[in-house]
VOPANU-767636 format. One record per residue (C-alpha): y, x, z. Coordinates in steps of 0.05 Angstrom, whole numbers, padded with zeros to 5 digits. Layout:
VOPANU-767636
Y	X	Z .
...
end
This chain:
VOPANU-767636
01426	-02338	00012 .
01377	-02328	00072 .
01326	-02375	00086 .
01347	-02441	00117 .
01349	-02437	00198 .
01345	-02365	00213 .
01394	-02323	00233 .
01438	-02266	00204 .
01401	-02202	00207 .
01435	-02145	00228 .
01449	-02079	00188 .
01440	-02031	00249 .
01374	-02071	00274 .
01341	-02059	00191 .
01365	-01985	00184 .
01319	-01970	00248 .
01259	-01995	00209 .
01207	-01946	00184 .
01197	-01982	00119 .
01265	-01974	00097 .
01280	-01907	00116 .
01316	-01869	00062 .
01338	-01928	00033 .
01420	-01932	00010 .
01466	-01974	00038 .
01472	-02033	-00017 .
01402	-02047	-00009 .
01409	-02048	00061 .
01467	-02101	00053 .
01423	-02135	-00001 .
01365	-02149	00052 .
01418	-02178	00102 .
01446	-02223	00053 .
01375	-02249	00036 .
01344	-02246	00095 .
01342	-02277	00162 .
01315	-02275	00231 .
01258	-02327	00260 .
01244	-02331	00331 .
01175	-02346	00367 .
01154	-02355	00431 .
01088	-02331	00467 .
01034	-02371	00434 .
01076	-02406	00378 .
01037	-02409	00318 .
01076	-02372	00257 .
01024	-02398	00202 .
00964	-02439	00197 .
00902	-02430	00149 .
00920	-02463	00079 .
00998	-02459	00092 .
01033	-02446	00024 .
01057	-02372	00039 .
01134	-02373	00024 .
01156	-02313	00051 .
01164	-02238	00054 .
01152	-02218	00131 .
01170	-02157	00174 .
01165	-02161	00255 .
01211	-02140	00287 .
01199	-02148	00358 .
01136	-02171	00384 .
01063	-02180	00358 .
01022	-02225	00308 .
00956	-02237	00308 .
00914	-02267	00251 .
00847	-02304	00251 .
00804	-02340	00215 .
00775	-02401	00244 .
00705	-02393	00204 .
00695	-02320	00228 .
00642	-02331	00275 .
00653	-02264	00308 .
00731	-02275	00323 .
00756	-02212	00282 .
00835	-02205	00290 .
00889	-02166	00247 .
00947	-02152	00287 .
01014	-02137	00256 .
01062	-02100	00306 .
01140	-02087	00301 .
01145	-02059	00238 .
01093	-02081	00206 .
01103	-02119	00139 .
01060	-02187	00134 .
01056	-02250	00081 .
01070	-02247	00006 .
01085	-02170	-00009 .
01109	-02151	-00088 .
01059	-02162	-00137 .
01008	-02203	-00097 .
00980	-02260	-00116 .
00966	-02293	-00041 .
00996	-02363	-00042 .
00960	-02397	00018 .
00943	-02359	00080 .
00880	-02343	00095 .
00884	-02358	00173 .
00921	-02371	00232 .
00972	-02327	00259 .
01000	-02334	00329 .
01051	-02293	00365 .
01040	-02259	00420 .
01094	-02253	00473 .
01167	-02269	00451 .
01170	-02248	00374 .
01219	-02230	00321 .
01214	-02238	00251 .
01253	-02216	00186 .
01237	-02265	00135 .
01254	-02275	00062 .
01243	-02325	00006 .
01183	-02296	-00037 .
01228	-02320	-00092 .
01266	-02252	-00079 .
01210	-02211	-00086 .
01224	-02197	-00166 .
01294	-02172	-00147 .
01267	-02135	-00085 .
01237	-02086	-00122 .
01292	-02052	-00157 .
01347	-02064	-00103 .
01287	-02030	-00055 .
01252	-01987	-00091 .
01229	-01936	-00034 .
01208	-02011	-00003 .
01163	-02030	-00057 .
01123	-01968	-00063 .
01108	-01973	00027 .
01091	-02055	00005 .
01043	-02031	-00042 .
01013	-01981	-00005 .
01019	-02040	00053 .
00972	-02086	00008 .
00931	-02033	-00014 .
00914	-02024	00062 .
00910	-02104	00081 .
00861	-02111	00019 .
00815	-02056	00047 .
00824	-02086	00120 .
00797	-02161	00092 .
00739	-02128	00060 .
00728	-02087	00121 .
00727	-02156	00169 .
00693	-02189	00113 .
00632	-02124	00119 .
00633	-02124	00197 .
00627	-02214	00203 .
00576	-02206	00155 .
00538	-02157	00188 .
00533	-02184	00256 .
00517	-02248	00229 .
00465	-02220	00193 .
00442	-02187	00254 .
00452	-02249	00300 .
00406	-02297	00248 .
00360	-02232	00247 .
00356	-02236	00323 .
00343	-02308	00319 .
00286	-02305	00268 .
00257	-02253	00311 .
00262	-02292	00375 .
00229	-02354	00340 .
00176	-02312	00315 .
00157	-02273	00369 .
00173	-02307	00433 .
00113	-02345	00421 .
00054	-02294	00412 .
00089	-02260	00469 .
00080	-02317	00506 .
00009	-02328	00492 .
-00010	-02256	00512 .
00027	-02262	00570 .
-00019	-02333	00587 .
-00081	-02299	00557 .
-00074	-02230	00599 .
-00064	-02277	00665 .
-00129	-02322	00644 .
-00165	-02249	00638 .
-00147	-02233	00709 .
-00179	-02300	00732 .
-00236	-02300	00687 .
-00256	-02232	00715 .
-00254	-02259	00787 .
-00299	-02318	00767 .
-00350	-02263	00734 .
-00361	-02224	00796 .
-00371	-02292	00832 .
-00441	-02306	00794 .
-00453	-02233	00773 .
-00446	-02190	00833 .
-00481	-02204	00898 .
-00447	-02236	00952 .
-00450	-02188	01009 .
-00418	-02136	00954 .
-00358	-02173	00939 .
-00320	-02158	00998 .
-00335	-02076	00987 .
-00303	-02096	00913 .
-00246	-02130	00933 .
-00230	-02069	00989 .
-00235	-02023	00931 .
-00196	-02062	00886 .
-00143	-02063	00936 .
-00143	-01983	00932 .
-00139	-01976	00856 .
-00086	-01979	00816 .
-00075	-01973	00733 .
-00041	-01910	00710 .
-00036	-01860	00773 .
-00008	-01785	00744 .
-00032	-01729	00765 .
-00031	-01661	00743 .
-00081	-01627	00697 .
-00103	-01578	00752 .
-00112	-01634	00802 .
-00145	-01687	00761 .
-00191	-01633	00740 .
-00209	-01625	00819 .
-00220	-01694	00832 .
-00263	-01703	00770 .
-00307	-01648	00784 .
-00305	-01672	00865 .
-00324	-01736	00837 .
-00378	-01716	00785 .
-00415	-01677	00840 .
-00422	-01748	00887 .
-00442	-01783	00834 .
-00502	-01732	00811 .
-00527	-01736	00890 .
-00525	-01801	00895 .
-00559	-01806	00820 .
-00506	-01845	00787 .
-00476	-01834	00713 .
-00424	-01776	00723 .
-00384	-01802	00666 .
-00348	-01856	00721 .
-00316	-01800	00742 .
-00252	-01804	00696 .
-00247	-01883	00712 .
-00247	-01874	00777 .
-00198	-01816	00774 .
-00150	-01857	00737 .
-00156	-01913	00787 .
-00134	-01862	00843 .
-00203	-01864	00884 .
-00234	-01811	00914 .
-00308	-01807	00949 .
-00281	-01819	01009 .
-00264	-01897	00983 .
-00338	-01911	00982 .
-00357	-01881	01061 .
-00372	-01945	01084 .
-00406	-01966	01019 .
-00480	-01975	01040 .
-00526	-01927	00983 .
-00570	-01984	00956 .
-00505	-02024	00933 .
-00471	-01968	00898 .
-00513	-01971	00832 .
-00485	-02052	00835 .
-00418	-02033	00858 .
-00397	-01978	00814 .
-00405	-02007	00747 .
-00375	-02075	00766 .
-00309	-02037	00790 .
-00305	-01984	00735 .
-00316	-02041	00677 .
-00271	-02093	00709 .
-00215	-02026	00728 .
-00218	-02015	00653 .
-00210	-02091	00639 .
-00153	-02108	00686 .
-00113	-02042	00660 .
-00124	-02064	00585 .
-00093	-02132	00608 .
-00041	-02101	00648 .
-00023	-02059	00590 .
-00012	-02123	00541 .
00023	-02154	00594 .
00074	-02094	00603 .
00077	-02096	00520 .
00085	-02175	00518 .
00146	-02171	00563 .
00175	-02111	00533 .
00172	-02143	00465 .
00213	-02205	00501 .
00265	-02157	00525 .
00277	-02120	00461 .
00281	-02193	00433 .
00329	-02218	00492 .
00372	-02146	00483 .
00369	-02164	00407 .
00402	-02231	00425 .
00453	-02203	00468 .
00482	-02147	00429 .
00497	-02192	00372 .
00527	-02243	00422 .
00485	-02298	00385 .
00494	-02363	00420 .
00556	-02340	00452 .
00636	-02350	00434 .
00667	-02298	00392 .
00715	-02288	00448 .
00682	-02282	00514 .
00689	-02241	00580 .
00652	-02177	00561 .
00605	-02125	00613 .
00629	-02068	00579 .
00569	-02017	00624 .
00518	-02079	00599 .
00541	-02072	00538 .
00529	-01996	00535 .
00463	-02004	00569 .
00443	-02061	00513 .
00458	-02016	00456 .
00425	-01951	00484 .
00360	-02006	00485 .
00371	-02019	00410 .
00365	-01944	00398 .
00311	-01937	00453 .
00267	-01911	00388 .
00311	-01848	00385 .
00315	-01828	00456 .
00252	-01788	00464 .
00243	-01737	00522 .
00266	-01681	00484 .
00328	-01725	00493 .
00373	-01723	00566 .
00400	-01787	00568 .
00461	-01784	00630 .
00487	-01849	00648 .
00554	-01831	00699 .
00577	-01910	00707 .
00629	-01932	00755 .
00607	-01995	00767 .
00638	-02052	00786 .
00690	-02044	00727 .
00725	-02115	00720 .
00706	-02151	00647 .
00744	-02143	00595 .
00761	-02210	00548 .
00739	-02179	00473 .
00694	-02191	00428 .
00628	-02167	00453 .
00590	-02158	00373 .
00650	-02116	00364 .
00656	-02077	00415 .
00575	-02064	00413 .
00583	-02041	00337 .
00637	-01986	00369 .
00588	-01964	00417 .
00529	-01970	00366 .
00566	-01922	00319 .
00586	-01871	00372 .
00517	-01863	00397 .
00488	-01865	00328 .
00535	-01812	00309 .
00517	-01771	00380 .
00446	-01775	00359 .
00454	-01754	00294 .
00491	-01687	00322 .
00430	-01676	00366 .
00384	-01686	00312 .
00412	-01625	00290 .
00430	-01584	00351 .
00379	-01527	00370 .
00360	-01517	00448 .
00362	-01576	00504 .
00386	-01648	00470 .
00440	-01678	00527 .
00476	-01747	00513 .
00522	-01769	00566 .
00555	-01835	00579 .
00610	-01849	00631 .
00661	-01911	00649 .
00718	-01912	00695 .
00774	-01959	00712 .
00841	-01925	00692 .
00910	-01957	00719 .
00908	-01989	00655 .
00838	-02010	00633 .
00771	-01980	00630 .
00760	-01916	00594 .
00691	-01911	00566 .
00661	-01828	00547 .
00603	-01820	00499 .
00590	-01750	00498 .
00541	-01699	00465 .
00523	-01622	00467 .
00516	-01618	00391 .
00547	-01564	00346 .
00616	-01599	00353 .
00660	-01619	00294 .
00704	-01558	00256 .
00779	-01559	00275 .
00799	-01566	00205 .
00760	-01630	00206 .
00781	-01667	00268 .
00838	-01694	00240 .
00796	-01731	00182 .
00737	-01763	00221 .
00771	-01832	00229 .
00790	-01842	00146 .
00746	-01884	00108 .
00689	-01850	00062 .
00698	-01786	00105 .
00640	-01757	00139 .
00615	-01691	00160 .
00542	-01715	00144 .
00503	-01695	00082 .
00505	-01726	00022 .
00470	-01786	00020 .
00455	-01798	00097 .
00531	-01825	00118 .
00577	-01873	00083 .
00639	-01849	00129 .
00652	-01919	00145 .
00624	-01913	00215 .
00685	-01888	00252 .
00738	-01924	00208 .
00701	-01984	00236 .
00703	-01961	00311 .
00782	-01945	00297 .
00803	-02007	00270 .
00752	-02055	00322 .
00787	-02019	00379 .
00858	-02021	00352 .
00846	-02094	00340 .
00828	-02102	00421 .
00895	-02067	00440 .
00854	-02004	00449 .
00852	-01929	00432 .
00802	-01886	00419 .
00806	-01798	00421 .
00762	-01748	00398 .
00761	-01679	00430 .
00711	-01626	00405 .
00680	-01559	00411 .
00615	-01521	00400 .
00568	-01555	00448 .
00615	-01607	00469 .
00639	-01666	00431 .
00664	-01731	00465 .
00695	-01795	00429 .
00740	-01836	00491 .
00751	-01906	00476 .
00803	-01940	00526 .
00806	-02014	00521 .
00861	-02049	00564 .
00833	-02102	00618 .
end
C-alpha cells in the first residue's frame, strides 16, 4: 500500500512528529501502512518546476528548499523536519510551482495523494494542522510574490533613473569643468598682465565654503569693511572675501593702484568658481544616489551573490539619507572586516530598510535628543547585525505580536503591519534569526545571519 520504492515507516519515528500529536493509535498504523520513506542526498533534487505533484510530503530529517527559476530575486521557502510539503487535503496544486532541492542528507514521509480523501477522517487532528499548513503556504506565495515584485519594481525604477539622469549629470559635470577653463581664458584678455600673478596667489589662498562662527565672521567683515573704505573700494566685497577665507593681510604685497582691477576680478570669478563647484558637488551626488539606487536593488547582479552586509547597511541608510537630519544622531559601531555572507542582497536590504524605517518612525515620535545606532560583529556563528533606537519602546503586552502579519503599533492608516512579517520570514529564509528586546528609551531589533 505505500508508494513504490520507499521504505516502511516506522510507528515510533511518526508518533514523535508534531503534526500528529494527539492522534490514536489506528491512525498512526494507517499512515505506516500507506506511507513510506524517500531518501535524498545533499543537493538531490526532490521536484522540478511543472512535475505532476503526486504526493503528500512530511520531512523528516533534513531540509528542502524551494525556488522558482523566474524569480529574479532568488526568494526560497524552506521546509524543515516536520514540516508538511506537496499536495495537502483540499488543494488543488497539481504541478509544482518550482524546484526543490535537499539540503544535506534528507528524509521524507511520502504518500500517494490518492489517499488524501481517506486521510482526513482516519486523521482528523492531521487535516485541521494541513489546513492551517496551506492556509500559511498560500499567504507565504503571496508574500514572495509582493517582495519579487517590489524589488523588481524598484530595480527597473533604478534603471529608468540611471538612464535618465546619468546623462544631465554628466553634462553638468563637463559644463562646470568648461566654466573653470573659460574663466581662466577671461582673465587672460580682461585683466592686465602684471596682475595675473597677484590673482593666481590669491586664488591659491581662497577656498569655497570656509565656516566660521557668527561672532568671528562678524570680526573679519567689519576688519575687512574698514580696509576697503581706506583704500576707497566698495565695502560690500567684504562678505565674498570672508567666505573665501581672506583676510587684509592677503593683499600686503598688492601694490594700491591694482586693487580697484584686482578685487572685482577675484570676488566675481570667487563667486563663479563656487557656483560651479556647487553643481559639480550636486552632479556627482545625484550619480551616487543613482549608483546606491542600483546597488540596493542588486540590479544587474545574480539573485544569489556574496553579500557586504556593513555596505549593505551603509547603502540603505543612503536611501533614507532624506530622513536623517541633524536633529537626528546617526552611530555607526561596525566591526569591519566581517567575512560576506552568500544571501540575497535585495532581501536582506528590504530587512534592513524596514528596521530603520521602523527606528525612524519611533524617533519621529520620541521627545528630547533623536539617537539611531547601528552595530555588526562576527559571532562564532555568523554576523550579528544591531539596529537600535532611543524611542518610547514597544509595550510588553505587545512584544510578542510585532512579527504577525497586519499587526502594527502605528496609527491607523500610516502602517500595513507587513513590515516586520517581511523581515521575519526574509531572515528565516537565509537560515537566520532575528530578536527584539525593548524598553522606554531603548529598543533594538538583532538580526543574526549565519556565514
Amino acid at each position: 500500500m505505500r508508494p513504490e520504492g520507499t521504505e516502511p515507516a516506522s510507528v515510533e519515528e511518526l508518533r514523535q512528529l508534531a503534526l500528529l500529536e494527539g492522534e490514536g493509535p489506528e491512525a498512526i498504523t494507517w499512515l505506516v501502512e500507506h506511507c513510506g520513506v524517500r531518501r535524498y542526498e545533499a543537493g538531490e533534487p526532490v521536484m522540478a518546476k511543472g512535475d505532476a505533484v503526486a504526493f503528500f510530503v512530511i520531512v523528516l530529517e533534513g531540509e528542502v528548499h524551494i525556488t522558482r527559476p523566474e524569480d529574479v530575486q532568488g526568494s526560497i521557502m524552506i521546509r524543515q523536519a516536520g514540516h508538511a510539503m506537496g499536495v495537502l487535503p483540499f488543494s488543488r496544486l497539481r504541478v509544482s510551482p518550482g524546484n526543490a532541492l535537499a539540503i544535506g542528507p534528507t528524509r521524507l514521509l511520502v504518500m500517494d495523494r490518492e489517499h488524501l480523501r481517506e486521510l482526513v477522517y482516519r486523521a482528523p487532528l492531521l487535516a485541521q494542522r494541513l489546513v492551517q499548513e496551506m492556509t500559511d503556504r498560500t499567504r507565504e506565495f503571496t508574500q514572495l510574490n509582493e517582495r519579487g515584485s517590489k524589488m523588481l519594481a524598484l530595480g527597473k525604477l533604478a534603471a529608468g533613473l540611471s538612464h535618465e539622469l546619468n546623462n544631465p549629470a554628466s553634462a553638468a559635470l563637463r559644463a562646470s569643468a568648461r566654466m573653470q577653463e573659460v574663466l581662466l581664458e577671461r582673465r587672460r584678455v580682461v585683466v592686465p598682465e602684471a596682475a595675473l600673478p597677484l590673482i593666481a596667489g590669491l586664488d591659491s589662498a581662497a577656498q569655497c565654503g570656509v565656516t566660521l562662527d557668527a561672532l568671528d565672521r562678524a570680526d573679519r567683515e567689519a576688519e575687512f569693511e574698514r580696509w576697503l573704505s581706506e583704500h576707497g573700494l566698495p565695502e560690500r566685497y567684504a562678505v565674498e572675501l570672508v567666505d573665501a577665507g581672506l583676510t587684509p593681510a592677503a593683499f600686503a604685497h598688492t601694490p594700491p593702484e591694482m586693487l580697484g582691477c584686482v578685487l572685482p576680478v577675484l570676488v566675481m570669478d570667487y563667486e563663479i568658481l563656487c557656483l560651479a563647484e556647487e553643481l559639480k558637488e550636486t552632479s556627482r551626488r545625484i550619480a551616487d544616489l543613482v549608483d546606491a539606487l542600483k546597488s540596493y536593488s542588486y540590479m544587474d547582479q545574480t539573485p544569489v551573490t556574496e553579500v557586504d552586509i556593513e555596505r549593505g547597511l551603509e547603502l540603505t541608510l543612503r536611501m533614507y539619507g532624506y530622513r536623517l537630519g541633524p536633529a537626528i544622531e546617526v552611530c555607526r559601531q561596525y566591526q569591519g572586516g566581517l567575512p560576506r555572507v552568500r544571501a540575497n542582497g535585495g532581501e536582506l536590504n528590504q530587512v534592513w530598510g524596514n528596521l530603520i524605517d521602523n527606528a525612524l518612525d519611533a524617533l519621529d515620535a520620541a521627545a528630547g535628543p533623536k539617537r539611531l545606532a547601528i552595530r555588526t560583529c562576527q559571532e562564532v556563528r555568523g554576523i550579528l547585525v544591531e539596529i537600535e533606537d532611543n524611542g518610547a519602546g514597544i509595550a510588553p503586552e505587545l512584544q510578542g505580536r510585532v512579527f504577525e502579519p497586519f499587526f502594527t503599533t502605528k496609527p491607523v492608516g500610516e502602517g500595513t503591519g507587513l513590515g516586520l512579517d517581511i523581515v521575519q520570514r526574509i531572515v528565516r529564509a537565509h537560515k537566520g534569526s532575528v530578536r527584539l528586546e525593548s524598553k522606554p528609551g531603548r529598543t533594538v531589533f538583532q538580526v543574526r545571519l549565519p556565514v
